[in-house]
C-alpha positions as CSV (number, residue, x, y, z in Angstrom):
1,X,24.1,4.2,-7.8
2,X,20.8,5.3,-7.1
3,X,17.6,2.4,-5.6
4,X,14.0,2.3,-5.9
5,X,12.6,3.3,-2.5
6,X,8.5,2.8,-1.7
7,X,7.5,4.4,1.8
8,X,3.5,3.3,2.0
9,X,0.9,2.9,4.7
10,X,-2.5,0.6,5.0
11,X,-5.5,1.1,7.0
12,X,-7.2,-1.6,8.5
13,X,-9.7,-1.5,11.3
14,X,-7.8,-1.3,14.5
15,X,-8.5,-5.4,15.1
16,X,-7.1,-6.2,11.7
17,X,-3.5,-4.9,12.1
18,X,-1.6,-7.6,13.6
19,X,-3.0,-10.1,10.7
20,X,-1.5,-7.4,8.4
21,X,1.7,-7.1,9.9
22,X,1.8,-11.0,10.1
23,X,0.9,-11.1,5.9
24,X,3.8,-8.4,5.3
25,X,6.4,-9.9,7.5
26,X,5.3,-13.2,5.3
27,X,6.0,-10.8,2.4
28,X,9.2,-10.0,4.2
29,X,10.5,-13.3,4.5
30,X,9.8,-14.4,0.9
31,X,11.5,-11.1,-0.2
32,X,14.7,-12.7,1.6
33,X,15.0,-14.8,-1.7
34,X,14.7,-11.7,-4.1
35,X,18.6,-10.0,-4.5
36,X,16.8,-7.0,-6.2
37,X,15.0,-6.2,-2.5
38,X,17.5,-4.7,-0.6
39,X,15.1,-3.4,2.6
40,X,11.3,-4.7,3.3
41,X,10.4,-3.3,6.7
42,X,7.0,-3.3,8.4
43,X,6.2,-1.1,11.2
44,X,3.1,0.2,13.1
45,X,3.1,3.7,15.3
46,X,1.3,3.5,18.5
47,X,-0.2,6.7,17.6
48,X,-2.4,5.1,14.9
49,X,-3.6,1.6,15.3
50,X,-5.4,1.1,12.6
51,X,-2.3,1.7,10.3
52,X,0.9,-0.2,9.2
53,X,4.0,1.3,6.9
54,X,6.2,-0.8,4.9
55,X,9.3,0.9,4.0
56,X,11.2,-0.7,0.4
57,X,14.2,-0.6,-1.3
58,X,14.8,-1.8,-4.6
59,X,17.9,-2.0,-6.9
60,X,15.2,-0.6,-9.5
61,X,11.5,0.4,-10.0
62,X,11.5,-2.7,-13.1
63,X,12.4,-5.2,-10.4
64,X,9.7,-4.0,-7.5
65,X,7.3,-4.3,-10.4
66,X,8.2,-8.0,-11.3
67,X,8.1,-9.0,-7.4
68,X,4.3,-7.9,-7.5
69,X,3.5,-10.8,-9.8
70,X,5.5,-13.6,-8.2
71,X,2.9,-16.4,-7.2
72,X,3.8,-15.7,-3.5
73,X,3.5,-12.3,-3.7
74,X,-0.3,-12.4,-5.5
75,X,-1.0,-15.1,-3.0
76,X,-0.2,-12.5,-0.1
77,X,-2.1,-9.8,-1.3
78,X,-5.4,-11.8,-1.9
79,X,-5.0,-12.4,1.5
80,X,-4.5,-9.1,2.6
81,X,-7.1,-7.2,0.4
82,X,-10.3,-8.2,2.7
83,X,-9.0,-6.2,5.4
84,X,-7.1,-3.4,3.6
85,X,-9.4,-0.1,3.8
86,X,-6.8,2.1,2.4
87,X,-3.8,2.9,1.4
88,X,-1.3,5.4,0.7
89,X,1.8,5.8,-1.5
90,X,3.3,8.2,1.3
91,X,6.3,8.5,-1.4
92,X,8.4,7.1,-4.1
93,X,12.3,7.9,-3.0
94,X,15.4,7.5,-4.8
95,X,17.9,6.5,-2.4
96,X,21.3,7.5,-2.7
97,X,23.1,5.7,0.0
98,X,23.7,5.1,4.0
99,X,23.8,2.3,6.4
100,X,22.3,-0.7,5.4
101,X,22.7,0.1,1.6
């Protein structure tokens, strides 16, 4: 069986990244709770400071949509919207299997 996969990236400026990571790794933890989330990783490249990736998998697309309005999750992002300046769906995926699926 196939999963919902999200591969995205933010911008922030370069002094605003570790509050972001520290928001998604919040996001992270409250995904611990969700069965549907299989994988929510956060991760920065040294090559580009002023950007962070967050890598998902989801049992489905239907479920990733219904963790974006969990009280949590909207809490989260009204936090982390003053210092987004971008972002980019990098690509949607449909995951077919491997370690840690």
């Amino acid at each position: 069986m196939s999963k919902y996969s999200i591969f995205g990236k933010f911008l922030v400026q370069e002094q605003n990244r570790g509050t972001l990571v520290e928001i998604l790794l919040e996001a992270a933890d409250s995904m611990k709770e969700l069965e549907d989330c299989e994988i929510y990783l956060v991760s920065v490249s040294e090559a580009e400071p002023n950007a962070v990736y967050v890598y998902e998998i989801w049992t489905n697309e239907t479920a990733h949509q219904a963790s974006l309005q969990l009280e949590v999750t909207q809490t989260l992002i009204k936090r982390a919207k003053p210092i987004i300046k971008g972002m980019e769906r990098i690509n949607t995926l449909e995951t077919i299997g491997g370690k840690g699926v």
